[in-house]
N, C-alpha and C positions, 0 to 999 in steps of 0.2 A: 600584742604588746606585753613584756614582762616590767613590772614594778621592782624593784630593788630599794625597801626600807633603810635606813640607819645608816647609813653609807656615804663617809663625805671626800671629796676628792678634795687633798690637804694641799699639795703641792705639785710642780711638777718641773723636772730637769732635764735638759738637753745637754749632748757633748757633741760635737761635731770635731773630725779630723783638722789638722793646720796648717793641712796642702789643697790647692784649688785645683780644678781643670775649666778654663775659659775656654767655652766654647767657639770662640770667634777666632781662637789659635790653633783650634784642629786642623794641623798641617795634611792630615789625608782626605778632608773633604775641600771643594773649592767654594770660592768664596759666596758665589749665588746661592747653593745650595747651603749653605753655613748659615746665612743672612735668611732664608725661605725658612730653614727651622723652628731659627730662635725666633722668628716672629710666631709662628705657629705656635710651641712650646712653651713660649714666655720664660723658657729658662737661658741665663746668659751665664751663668758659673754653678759649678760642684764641687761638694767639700770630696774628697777623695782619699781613702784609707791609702797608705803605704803597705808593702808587703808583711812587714812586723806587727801591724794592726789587726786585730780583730774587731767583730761584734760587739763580743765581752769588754774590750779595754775602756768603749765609749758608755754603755749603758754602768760599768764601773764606776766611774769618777761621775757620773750624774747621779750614782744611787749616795755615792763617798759626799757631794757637796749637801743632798739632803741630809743625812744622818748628821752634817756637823752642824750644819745651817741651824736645825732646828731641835737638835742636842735629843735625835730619837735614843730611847731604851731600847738596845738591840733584843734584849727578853720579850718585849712586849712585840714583835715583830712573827706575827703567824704565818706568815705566806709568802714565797717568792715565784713570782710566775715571769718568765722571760718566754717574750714572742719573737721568733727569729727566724727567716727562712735560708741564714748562711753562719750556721752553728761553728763555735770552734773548729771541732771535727763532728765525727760521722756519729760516734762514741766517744762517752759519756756525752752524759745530755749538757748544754753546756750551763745550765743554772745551777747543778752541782758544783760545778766550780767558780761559779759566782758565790754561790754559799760560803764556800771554803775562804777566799778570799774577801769575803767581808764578815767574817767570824759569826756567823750567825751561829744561835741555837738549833741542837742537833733535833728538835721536834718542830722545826719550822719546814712548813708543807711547801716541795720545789720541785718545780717540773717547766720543761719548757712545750712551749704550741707552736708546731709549724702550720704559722699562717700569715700571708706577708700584706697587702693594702688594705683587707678590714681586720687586722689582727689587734689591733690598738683596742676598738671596741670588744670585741671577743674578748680582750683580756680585762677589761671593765669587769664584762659581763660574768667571769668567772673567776676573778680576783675579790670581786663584790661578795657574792655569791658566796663564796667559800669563808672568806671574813666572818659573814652573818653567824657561820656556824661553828666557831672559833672562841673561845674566849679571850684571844689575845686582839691586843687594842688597834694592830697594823698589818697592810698589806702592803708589798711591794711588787709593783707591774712595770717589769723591764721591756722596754719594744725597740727594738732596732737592728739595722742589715749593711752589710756592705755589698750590695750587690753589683759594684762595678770591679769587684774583683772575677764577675761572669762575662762580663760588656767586652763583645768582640771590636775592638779596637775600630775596623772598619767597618761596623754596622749601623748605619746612620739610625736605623729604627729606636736604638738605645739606643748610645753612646752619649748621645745628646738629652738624656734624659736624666738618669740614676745617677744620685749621689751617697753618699754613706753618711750616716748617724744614729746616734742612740739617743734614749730619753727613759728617765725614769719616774714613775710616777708614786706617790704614798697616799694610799686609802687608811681612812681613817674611821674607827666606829664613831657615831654623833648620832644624838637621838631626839636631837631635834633640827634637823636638817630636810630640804626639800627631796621626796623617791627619785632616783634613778628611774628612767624610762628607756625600755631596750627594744628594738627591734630588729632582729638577726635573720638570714636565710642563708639557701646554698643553692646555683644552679650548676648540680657537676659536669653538665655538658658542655661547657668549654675549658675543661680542663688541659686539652691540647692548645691552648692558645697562647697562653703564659709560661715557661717550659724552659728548662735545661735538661736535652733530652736523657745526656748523662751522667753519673755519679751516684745513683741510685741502686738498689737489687735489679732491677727491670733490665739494664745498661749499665754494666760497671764500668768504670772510665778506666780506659788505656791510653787516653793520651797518644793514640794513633788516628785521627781523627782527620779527614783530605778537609780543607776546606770547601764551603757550598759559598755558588753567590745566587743569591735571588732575581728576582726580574725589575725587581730595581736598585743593584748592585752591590746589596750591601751583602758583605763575608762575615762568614760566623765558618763555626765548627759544633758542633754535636754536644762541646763540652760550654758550650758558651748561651746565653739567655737567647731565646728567641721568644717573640713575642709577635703576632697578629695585631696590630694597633685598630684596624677594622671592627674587626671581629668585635675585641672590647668594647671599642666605641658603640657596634650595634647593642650590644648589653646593654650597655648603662642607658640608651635609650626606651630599649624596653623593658627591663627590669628594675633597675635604678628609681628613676624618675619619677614614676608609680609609686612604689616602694617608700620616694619623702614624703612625696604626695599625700601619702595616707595618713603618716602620720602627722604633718601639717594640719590635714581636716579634723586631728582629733585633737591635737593640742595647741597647735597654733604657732605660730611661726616666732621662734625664741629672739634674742635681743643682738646673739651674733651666731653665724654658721660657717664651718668650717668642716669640708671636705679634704679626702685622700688626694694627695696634692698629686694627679696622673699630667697633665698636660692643660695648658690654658685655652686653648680650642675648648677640647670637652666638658672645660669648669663653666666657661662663660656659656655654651650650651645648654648646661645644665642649670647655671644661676640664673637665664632670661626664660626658660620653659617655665621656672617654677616661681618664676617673678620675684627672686630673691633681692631688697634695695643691695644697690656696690656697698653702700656706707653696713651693709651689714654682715658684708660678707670678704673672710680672712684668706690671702694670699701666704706665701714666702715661696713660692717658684723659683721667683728671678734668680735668688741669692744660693739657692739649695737643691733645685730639681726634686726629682721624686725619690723621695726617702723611705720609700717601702711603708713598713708598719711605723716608723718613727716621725712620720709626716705631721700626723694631725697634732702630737703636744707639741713638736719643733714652731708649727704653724701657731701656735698656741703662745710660744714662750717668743715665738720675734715679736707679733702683735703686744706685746706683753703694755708695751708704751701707748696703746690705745686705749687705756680703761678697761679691761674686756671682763676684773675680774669684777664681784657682784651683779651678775649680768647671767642669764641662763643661755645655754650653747647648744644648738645641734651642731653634735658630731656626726659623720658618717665616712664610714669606709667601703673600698669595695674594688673589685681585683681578680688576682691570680684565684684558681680556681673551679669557675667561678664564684666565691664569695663574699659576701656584702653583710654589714648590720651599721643600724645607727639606734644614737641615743640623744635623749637630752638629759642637759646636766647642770646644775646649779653652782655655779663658779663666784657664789659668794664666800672671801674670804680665802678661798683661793690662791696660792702665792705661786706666781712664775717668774722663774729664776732665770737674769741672765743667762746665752748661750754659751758654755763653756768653750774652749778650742783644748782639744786633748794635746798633751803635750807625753812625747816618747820619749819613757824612762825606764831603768829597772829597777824593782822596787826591791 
């Protein structure tokens, strides 16, 4: 377990896309199997980027409603860290250009992290981390993906899952605030499980790609996400589970918990192993699917109407990969911001 002093998490924003996909209208699956999902999944609609959309545009307008919300000094602003695992482009990174476009100071530390279901916390843990040694008063930790712009159309495995959002978060130095508590791992052996196998150095995408169907029907292409739902699932059984476990044994089970929002199968498995009460534990599936790294604030800012802030929080994430970290976090004082709906403009 790593301690992270002086470190207070001030606010946090979501933007989500203004177009849905209802799952119960996917014209290419039929209806038994549409109906067998979404009971499985718990998800029944996703927000959905349009093609002009990107990553940047959402975790934008959520970094743009903090700064006015809370009338930040862009000077005192040290740090911008964006966790994304469907960049702009390939090149530049795409935090650079989030810099540019919210004028930041040219001595503010920016870089992004490809790492998509525990990257929320990784970016805690290294957004915190870097503050500490900063003299400047703010960090800003961008987390979000469109990953249904990989989701092969026919591929029941996704299709039905992933939706698109951004969320942005502002650390704040505070010295008299409760430590951050981190606990981060990596298991890279299932790193073939989670996967688009092209667009990379490894597989440069040409976009000539037959399509594949699997043995239970669903069509993808080479350039589109595939994903092992098994596999995962055996993970988080054995590694996951453990993993809260232990830190449950040493600090005790906080006041609400909130996990990488994968499927409600695996959350409800996960919340009865480790005897988590329902009343303490935060959803937004139905409304949003799995949101990559922008899951857990999203999940954060819908609950927003339950009280949740003054209340200390396990987070945890965990994923593509394979990997996982959690934290706990003291959500006194705390402000979560309605969920934006982005709206497509040129500015």
């Amino acid at each position: 377990m790593i301690k992270i002093e002086n470190i207070k998490l001030s606010c946090i924003s979501c933007c989500i896309p203004g177009s849905y996909e209802y799952n119960k209208d996917l014209e290419e699956f039929d209806e038994e199997r549409k109906q067998r999902i979404i009971d499985s999944t718990g998800v029944k609609k996703r927000p959905i980027a349009i093609n002009s959309q990107c990553t940047s545009d959402f975790v934008y307008e959520a970094t743009l409603n903090i700064i006015r919300q809370k009338n930040i000094d862009l000077d005192q602003i040290g740090i911008l860290v964006l966790v994304t695992q469907t960049p702009d482009y390939i090149l530049p990174a795409t935090s650079c250009i989030l810099h540019n476009r919210l004028k930041l100071n040219k001595d503010t530390i920016t870089f992004d992290i490809n790492l998509g279901c525990s990257g929320y916390i990784y970016g805690l843990f290294i957004a915190s981390s870097l503050l500490n040694m900063t003299n400047k008063s703010y960090a800003l930790l961008l987390a979000g993906d469109t990953i249904s712009k990989f989701v092969g159309k026919e591929d029941a495995s996704t299709r039905f899952i992933f939706g698109d959002a951004g969320s942005a978060t502002l650390l704040k130095k505070d010295y008299n605030t409760e430590p951050m508590i981190f606990s981060l791992g990596t298991d890279g052996s299932g790193w073939q499980n989670l996967i688009i196998p092209n667009g990379g150095s490894r597989n440069k995408n040409n976009r000539k790609n037959d399509i594949k169907i699997d043995s239970d029907g669903n069509k993808r292409s080479d350039d589109d996400l595939y994903m092992d739902g098994m596999e995962i699932f055996n993970f988080t059984i054995s590694t996951i589970i453990p993993h809260i476990q232990l830190i449950c044994d040493e600090y005790g089970l906080p006041d609400i918990v909130v996990f990488h929002q994968a499927n409600k199968y695996m959350l409800e498995f996960m919340r009865k192993n480790l005897k988590i009460p329902k009343d303490k534990f935060l959803y937004s599936l139905e409304d949003f699917g799995n949101t990559s790294s922008a899951s857990i604030p999203l999940t954060l800012c819908a609950n927003s109407n339950k009280s949740i802030n003054n209340k200390k929080a396990l987070l945890s994430g965990f994923g593509v990969g394979y990997s996982y970290g959690s934290a706990i976090i003291d959500l006194s004082g705390t402000k979560l911001f309605n969920i934006l709906t982005y709206k497509d403009y040129n500015e």
